[in-house]
C-alpha positions as CSV (number, residue, x, y, z in Angstrom):
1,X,130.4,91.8,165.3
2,X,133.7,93.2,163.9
3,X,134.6,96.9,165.7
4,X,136.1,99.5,164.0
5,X,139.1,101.1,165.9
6,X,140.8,104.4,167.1
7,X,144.1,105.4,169.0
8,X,143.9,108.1,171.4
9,X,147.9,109.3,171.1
10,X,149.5,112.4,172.5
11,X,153.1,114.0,172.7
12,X,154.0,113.3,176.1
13,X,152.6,111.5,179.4
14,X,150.4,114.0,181.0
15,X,149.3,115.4,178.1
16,X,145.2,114.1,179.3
17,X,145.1,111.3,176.9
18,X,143.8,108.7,179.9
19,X,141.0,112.1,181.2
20,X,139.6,111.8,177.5
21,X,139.6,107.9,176.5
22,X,138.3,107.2,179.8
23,X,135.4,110.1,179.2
24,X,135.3,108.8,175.6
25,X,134.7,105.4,176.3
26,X,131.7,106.4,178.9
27,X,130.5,108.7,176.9
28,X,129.8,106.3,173.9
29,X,128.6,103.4,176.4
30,X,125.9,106.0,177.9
31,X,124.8,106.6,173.9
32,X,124.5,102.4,173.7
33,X,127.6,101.7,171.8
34,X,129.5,98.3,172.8
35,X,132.7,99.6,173.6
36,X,135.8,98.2,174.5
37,X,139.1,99.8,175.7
38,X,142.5,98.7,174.9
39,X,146.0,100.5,176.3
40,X,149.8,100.0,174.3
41,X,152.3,98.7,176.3
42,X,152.5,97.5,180.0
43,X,149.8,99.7,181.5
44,X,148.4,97.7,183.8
45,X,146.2,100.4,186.1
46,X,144.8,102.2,182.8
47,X,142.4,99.1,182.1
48,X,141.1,99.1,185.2
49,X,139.5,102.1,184.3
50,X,138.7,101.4,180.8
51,X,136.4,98.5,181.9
52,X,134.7,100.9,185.0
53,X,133.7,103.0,182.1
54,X,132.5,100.3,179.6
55,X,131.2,97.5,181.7
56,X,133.7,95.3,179.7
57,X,137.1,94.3,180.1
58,X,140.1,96.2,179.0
59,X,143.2,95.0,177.1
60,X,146.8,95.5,176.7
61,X,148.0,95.4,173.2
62,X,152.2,95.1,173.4
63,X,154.1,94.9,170.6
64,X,157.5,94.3,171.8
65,X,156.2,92.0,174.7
66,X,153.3,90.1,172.3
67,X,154.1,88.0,169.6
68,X,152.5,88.9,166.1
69,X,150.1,86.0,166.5
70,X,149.2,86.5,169.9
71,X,148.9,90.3,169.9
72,X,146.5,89.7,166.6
73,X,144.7,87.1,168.5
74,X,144.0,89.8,171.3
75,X,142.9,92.2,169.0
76,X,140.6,90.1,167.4
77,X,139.1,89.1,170.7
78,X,138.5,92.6,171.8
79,X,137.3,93.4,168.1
80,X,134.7,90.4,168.1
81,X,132.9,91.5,171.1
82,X,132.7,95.5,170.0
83,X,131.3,98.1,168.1
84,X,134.3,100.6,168.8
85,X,137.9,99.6,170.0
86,X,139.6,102.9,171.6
87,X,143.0,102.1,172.0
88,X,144.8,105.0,174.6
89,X,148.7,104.9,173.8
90,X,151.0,104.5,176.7
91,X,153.5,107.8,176.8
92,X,153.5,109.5,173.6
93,X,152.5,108.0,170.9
94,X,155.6,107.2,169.1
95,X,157.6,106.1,172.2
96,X,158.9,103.3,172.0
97,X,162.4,101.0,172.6
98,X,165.1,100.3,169.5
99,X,164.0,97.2,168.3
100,X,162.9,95.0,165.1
101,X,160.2,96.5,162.7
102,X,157.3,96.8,164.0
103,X,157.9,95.7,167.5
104,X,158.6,98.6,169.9
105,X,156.6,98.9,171.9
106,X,155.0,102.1,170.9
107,X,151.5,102.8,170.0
108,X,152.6,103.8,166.8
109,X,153.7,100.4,165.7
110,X,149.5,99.3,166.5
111,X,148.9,102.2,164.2
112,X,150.8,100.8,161.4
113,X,150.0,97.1,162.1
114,X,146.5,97.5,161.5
115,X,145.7,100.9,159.5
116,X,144.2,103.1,162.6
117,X,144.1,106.3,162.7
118,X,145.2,108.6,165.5
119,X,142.9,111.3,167.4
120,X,146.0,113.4,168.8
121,X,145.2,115.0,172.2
122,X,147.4,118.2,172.2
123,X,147.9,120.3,175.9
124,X,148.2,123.8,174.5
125,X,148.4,125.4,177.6
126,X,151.2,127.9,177.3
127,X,151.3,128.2,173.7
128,X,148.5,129.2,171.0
129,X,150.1,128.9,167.3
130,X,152.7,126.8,168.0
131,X,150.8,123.8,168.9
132,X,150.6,123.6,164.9
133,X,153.9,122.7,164.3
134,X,153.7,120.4,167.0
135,X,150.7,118.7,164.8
136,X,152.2,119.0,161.7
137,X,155.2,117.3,163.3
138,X,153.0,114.7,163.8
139,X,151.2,114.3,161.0
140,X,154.4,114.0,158.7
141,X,156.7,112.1,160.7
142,X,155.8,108.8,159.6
143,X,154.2,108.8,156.3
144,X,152.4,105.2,157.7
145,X,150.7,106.6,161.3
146,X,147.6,108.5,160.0
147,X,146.7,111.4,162.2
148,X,142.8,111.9,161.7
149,X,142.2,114.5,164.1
150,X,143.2,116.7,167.2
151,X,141.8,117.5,170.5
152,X,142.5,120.8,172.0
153,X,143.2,120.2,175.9
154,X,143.6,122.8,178.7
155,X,142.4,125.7,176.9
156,X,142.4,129.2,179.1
157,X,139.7,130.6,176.5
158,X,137.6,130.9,173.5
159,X,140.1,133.5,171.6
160,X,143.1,130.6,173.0
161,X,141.2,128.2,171.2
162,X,140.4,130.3,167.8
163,X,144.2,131.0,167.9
164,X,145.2,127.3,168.1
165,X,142.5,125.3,166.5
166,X,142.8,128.1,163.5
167,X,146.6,127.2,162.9
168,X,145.7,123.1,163.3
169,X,143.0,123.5,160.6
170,X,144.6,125.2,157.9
171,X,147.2,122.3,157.9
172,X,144.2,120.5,156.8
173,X,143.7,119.1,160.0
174,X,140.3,118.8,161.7
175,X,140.2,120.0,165.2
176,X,137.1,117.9,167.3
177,X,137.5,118.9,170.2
178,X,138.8,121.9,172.8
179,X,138.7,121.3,176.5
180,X,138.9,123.9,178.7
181,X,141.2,124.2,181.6
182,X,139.5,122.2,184.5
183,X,142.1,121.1,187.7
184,X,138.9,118.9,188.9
185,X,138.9,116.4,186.0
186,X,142.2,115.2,187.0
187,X,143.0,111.9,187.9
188,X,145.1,110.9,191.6
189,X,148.7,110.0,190.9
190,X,151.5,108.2,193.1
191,X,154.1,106.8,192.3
192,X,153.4,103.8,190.0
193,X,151.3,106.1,187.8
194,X,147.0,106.5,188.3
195,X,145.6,105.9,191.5
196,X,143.7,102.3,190.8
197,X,140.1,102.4,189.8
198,X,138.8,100.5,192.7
199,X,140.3,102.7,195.2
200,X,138.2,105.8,194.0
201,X,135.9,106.1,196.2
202,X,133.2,107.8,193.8
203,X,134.8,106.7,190.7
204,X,131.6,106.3,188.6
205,X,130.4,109.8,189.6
206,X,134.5,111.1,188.3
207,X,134.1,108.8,185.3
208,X,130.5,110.7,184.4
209,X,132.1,114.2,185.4
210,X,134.8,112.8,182.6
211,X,131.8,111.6,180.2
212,X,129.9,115.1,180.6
213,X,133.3,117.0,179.4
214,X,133.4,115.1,176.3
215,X,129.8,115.4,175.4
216,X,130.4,119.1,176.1
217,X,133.4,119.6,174.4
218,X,134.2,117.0,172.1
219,X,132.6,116.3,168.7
220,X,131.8,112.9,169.4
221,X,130.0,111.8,165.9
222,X,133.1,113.6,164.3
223,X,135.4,110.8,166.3
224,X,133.1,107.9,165.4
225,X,133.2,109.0,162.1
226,X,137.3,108.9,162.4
227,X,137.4,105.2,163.3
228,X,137.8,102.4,161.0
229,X,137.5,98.7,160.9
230,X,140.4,96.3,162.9
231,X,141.1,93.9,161.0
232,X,143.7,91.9,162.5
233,X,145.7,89.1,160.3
234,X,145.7,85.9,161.6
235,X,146.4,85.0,165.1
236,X,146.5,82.3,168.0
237,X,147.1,82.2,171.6
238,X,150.4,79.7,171.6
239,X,152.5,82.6,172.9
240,X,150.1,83.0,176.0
241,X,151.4,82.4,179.7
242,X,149.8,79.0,180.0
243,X,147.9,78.9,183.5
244,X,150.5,77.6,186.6
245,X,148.0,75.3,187.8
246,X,144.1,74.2,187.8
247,X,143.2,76.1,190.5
248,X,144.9,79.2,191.3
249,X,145.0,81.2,194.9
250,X,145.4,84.5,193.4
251,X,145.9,87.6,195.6
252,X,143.8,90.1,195.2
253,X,142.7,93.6,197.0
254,X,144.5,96.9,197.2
255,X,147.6,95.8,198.1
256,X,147.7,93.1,195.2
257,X,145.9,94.6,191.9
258,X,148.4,94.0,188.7
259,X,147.6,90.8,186.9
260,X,147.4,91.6,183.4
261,X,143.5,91.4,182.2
262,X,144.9,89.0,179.3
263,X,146.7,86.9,181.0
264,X,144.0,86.0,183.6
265,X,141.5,85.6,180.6
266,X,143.8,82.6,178.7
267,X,143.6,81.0,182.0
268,X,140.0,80.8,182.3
269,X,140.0,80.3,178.4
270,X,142.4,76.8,179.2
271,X,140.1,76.0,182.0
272,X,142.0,77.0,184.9
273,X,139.7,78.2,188.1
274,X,141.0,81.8,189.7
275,X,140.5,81.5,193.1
276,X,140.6,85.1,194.7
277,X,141.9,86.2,198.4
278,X,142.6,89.2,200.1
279,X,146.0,89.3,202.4
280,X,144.6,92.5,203.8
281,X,141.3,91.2,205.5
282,X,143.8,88.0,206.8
283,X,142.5,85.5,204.3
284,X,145.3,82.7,203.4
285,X,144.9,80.8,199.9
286,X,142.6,77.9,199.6
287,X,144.4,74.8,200.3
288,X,142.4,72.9,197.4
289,X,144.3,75.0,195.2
290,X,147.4,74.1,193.1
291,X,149.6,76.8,193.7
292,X,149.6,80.3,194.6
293,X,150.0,83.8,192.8
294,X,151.1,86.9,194.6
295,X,150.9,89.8,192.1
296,X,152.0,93.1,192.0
297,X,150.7,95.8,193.7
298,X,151.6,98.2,196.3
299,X,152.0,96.2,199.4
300,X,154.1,99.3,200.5
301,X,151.9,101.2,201.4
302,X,150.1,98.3,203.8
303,X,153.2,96.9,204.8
304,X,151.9,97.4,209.0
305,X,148.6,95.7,208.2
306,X,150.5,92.7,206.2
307,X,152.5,92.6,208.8
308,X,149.8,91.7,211.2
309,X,147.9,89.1,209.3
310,X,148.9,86.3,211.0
311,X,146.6,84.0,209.1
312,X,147.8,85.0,205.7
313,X,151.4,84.7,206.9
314,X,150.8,81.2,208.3
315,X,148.5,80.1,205.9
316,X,150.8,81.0,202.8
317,X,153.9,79.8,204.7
318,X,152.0,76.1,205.1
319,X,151.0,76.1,201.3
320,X,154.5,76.8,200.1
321,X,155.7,73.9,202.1
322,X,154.2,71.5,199.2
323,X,152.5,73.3,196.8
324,X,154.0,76.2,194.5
325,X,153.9,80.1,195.2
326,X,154.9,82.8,193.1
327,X,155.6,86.4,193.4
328,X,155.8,89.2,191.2
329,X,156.9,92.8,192.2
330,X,154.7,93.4,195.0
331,X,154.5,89.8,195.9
332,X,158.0,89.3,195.4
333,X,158.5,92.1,198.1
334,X,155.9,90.0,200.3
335,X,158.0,86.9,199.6
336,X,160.8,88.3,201.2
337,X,161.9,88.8,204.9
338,X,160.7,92.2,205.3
339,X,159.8,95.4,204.0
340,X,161.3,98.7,204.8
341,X,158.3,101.8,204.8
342,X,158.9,104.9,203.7
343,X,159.5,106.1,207.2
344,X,162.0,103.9,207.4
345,X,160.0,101.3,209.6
346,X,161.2,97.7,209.0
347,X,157.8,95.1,208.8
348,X,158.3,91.2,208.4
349,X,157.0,89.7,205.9
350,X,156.5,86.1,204.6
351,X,160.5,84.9,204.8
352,X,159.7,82.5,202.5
353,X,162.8,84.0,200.2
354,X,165.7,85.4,202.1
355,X,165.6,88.6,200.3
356,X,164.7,92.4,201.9
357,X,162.9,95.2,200.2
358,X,163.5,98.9,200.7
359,X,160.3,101.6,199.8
360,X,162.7,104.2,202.3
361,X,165.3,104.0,199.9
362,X,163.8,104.2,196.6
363,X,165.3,104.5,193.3
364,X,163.3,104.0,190.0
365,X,163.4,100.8,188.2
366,X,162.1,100.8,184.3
367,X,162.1,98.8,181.4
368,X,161.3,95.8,179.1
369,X,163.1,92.6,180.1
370,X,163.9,89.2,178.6
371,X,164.1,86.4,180.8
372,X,165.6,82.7,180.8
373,X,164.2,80.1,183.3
374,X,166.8,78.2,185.0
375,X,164.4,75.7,186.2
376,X,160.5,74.9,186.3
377,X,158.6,77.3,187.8
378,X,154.6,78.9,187.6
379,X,156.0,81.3,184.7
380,X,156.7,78.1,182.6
381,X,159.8,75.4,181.5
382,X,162.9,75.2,182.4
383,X,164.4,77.3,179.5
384,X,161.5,79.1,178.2
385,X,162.3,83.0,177.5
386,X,159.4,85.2,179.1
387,X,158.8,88.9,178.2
388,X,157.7,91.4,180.4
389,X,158.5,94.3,182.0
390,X,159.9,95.9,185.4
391,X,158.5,99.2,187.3
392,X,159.0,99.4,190.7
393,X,160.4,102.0,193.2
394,X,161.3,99.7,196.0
395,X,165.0,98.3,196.6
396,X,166.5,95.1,197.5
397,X,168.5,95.9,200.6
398,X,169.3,92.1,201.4
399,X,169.7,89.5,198.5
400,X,169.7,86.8,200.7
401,X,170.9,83.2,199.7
402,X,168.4,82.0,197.5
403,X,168.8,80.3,194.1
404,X,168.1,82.9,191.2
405,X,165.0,82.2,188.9
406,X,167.2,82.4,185.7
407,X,168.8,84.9,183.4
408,X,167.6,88.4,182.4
409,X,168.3,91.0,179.6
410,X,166.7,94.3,178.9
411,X,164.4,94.9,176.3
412,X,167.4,95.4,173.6
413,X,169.0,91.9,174.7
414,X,171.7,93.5,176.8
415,X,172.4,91.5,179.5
416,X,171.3,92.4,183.0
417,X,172.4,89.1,185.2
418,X,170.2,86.9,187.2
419,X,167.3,87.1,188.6
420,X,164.8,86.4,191.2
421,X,164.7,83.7,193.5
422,X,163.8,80.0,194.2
423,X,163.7,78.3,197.1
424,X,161.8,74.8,197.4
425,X,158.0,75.8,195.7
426,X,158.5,79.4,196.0
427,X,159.8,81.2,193.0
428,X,159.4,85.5,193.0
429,X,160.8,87.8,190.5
430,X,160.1,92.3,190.1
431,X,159.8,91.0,186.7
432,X,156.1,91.2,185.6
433,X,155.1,88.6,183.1
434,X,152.9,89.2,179.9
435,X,153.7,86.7,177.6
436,X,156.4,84.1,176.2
437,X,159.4,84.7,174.3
């Protein structure tokens, strides 16, 4: 099964893009489609809901933090096991970081790479006419990003739709869908972006609400008809995190959601065994395991009931005392001392590194990163060069003593200064891994 593909780009965050690949995706999955979801760029809450709305997993597709051969080797993967790839683009669809050809970061650079074409959501609320330019703009910027079509989104009428979708077509471009204005098919926000899939408490029932909008409103054999094959060049997995060990203890509940779907696929793929707890029903990791993952999440808004688990605490303080434990964002905060809420309530944490987090005093934290291991660790070799990304809110308040992980550099190469910490076995870093220099 090869798929053919489609990228679901818009001008701007909050344009809707996410309301109508998620009801996209459904939509075709209710008709019997094999569908598969894939997101540009370090999304990763925006999968979560691809694969509630396909039944199978979602992707990331990163073309500053992926190496050619390994983001090919992705795309092939998701293409193998699909009729239709619908990739959502992160932002708008050209944004992107300075940076080599090709490599970005932008949804734009996928579109070139491999020949899709781009179904552009437009929100023309507040303007009619205009949003023509605003397509035209897009459709001759780059001579290389193909855009096949437009949806209309938050539409006050019929008549605002004529007006719009009138000016779109006679620039030759087909209009396939107008959605009117609906506050209800909105999706919870805080302040690391969606509200995570599994926290929904009716999310299939939103995800049909989504699915029924598109059916109504979108021209949904038009799109198919818009897709075409992905054919990625040739590809293999060498720039892949390797797994940190043969069993893992990996957090996991609300507090600890963001592992990247690919990276916890090339771990099974090696052989490596996933072994799942949850910190906030006071579970500890398995002591058969070989070392322990804390990944992000939002352990600030749980830091009271962290707090209290005395058997996590204990039980992940014990494993760190032989066996390695790693942190990222989140679980780097839980790593730490303690953790100031955002009422300014200070909560002990782990104390495994000497560091303390503030969510009270927040101040936004963005951006691709290169990193240098200064010594072993689960994110690889002394020396190896990870790629990833940072986005978190909280601060570090107290940087405590600890030896820093290694080097770091934003996405550009522009030095930053160390980073993280180490401390015996336990390594933590807000850097979030997705793949290796």
């Amino acid at each position: 099964m090869t798929a053919r593909g489609l990228i679901i780009g818009a001008p701007r965050s909050g344009s809707g893009k996410t309301s109508v690949t998620i009801g996209l995706l459904r939509a075709l999955a209710r008709r019997g489609l094999r569908v598969r979801g894939a997101k540009s760029g370090p999304d990763y809450i925006d999968p979560g809901f691809h694969k509630a709305a396909t039944g199978l997993p979602g992707v990331n597709l990163d073309s500053w933090a992926m190496a050619p051969s390994l983001l090919n080797a992705l795309a092939a993967d998701a293409a193998s096991d699909a009729e239709l790839i619908i990739l959502e683009s992160a932002m708008g669809l050209f944004d992107g970081i300075p940076a080599d050809k090709g490599r970005s970061g932008s949804a734009a650079d996928l579109a070139r790479l491999y020949g899709l074409p781009v179904l552009l959501v437009l929100d023309v609320s507040g303007q009619s006419q205009t949003s023509a330019a605003i397509a035209k703009g897009f459709a001759t910027y780059d001579p290389d990003v193909r855009i096949a079509g437009v949806v209309l989104n938050r539409l006050g009428s019929d008549r605002h739709r004529k007006l719009a979708g009138d000016a779109i077509e006679a620039l030759g471009l087909p209009v396939v869908g107008a959605i009117l204005r609906d506050p209800t098919l909105s999706i919870p926000e805080r302040h690391l972006g969606l509200v995570q899939a599994e926290e929904h408490a009716d999310l299939i029932a939103h995800i049909d609400k989504l699915a029924d909008m598109v059916e109504r409103s979108l021209d949904i054999e038009a799109i198919i008809d818009l897709a075409t094959p992905l054919a990625p060049g040739a590809g293999d997995q060498s720039f892949a995190l390797p797994p940190p060990g043969q069993r893992i203890a990996l957090a996991q509940d609300a507090a600890f959601t963001f592992l990247y779907p690919h990276v916890a696929a090339h771990w099974r793929a090696m052989g490596a065994e996933l072994v799942p707890f949850s910190p906030l029903a006071d579970q500890a990791p398995d002591t058969t395991c070989d070392v322990c993952w804390l990944p992000g999440g939002y352990p600030e808004l749980h830091p009271g009931r962290l707090a209290a688990a005395a058997n996590f605490l204990a039980g992940t303080r014990r494993f760190g005392e032989t066996k390695p434990v790693h942190g990222e964002c989140g679980g780097f905060m839980v790593l730490g001392r303690s953790i100031e809420d955002a009422d300014g309530v200070t909560h002990e944490m782990l104390g495994l590194l000497g560091h303390a987090t503030s969510f009270a005093r927040r101040k936004m934290n963005l951006g691709y990163r290169q990193a240098r291991l200064a010594a072993p660790c689960p994110l690889g070799a002394e020396g190896s060069v990870i790629r990833g990304h940072e986005f978190h809110y909280a601060q570090t308040i107290e940087r405590g003593d600890d030896t820093p992980l290694g080097e770091i550099s934003d996405g550009q190469g522009n030095p930053l200064g160390s980073f993280g910490g180490r401390r015996g076995h336990v390594t933590g870093t807000f850097f979030h891994a997705i793949a290796k220099g």
